[in-house]
N, C-alpha and C positions, 0 to 999 in steps of 0.2 A: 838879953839873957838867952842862951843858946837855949834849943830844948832838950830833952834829954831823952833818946830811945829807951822804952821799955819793952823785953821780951814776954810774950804771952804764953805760956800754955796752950795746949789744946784742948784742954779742957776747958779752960777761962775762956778762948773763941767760944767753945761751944754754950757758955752757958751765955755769954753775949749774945749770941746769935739766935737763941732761944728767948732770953728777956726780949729782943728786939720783937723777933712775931708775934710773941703776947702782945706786947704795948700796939703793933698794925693792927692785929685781929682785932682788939677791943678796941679801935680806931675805925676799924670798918663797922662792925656790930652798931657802934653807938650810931654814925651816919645810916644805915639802914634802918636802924628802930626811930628817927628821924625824920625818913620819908614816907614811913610806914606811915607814923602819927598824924603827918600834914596830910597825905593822901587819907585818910582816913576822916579829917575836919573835916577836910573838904566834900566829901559824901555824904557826910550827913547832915553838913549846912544845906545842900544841893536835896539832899529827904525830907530834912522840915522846911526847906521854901517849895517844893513839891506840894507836900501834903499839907501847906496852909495854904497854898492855892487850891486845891482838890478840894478843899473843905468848904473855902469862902464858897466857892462853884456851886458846891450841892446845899450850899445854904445853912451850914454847920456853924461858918463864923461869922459875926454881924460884921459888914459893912460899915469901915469908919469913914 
């Protein structure tokens, strides 16, 4: 089945080419709130195993 050219507007490019950068931007946003989120577990797994070692230290947590 041959295909069939269709002529576009310039309008119709332009509002393609506009859905397109939405659809990347909220591609990139979502990957950045992402590494935001991981980098941020990870500090604060990295704070409470800090600060239950600081604590067992000064004798805060009993010794299992």
């Amino acid at each position: 089945m041959p295909e069939k050219e269709v002529q576009l507007t310039d309008a119709q490019i332009e509002a393609i080419a506009e859905r397109a950068a939405e659809v990347a931007l909220n591609k990139v946003y979502t990957e950045v709130g992402k590494n935001v989120l991981k980098k941020l577990a990870w500090l604060t797994g990295a704070a409470v195993i800090g600060l239950a070692i600081w604590l067992t230290g000064h004798g805060a947590l009993p010794k299992g």
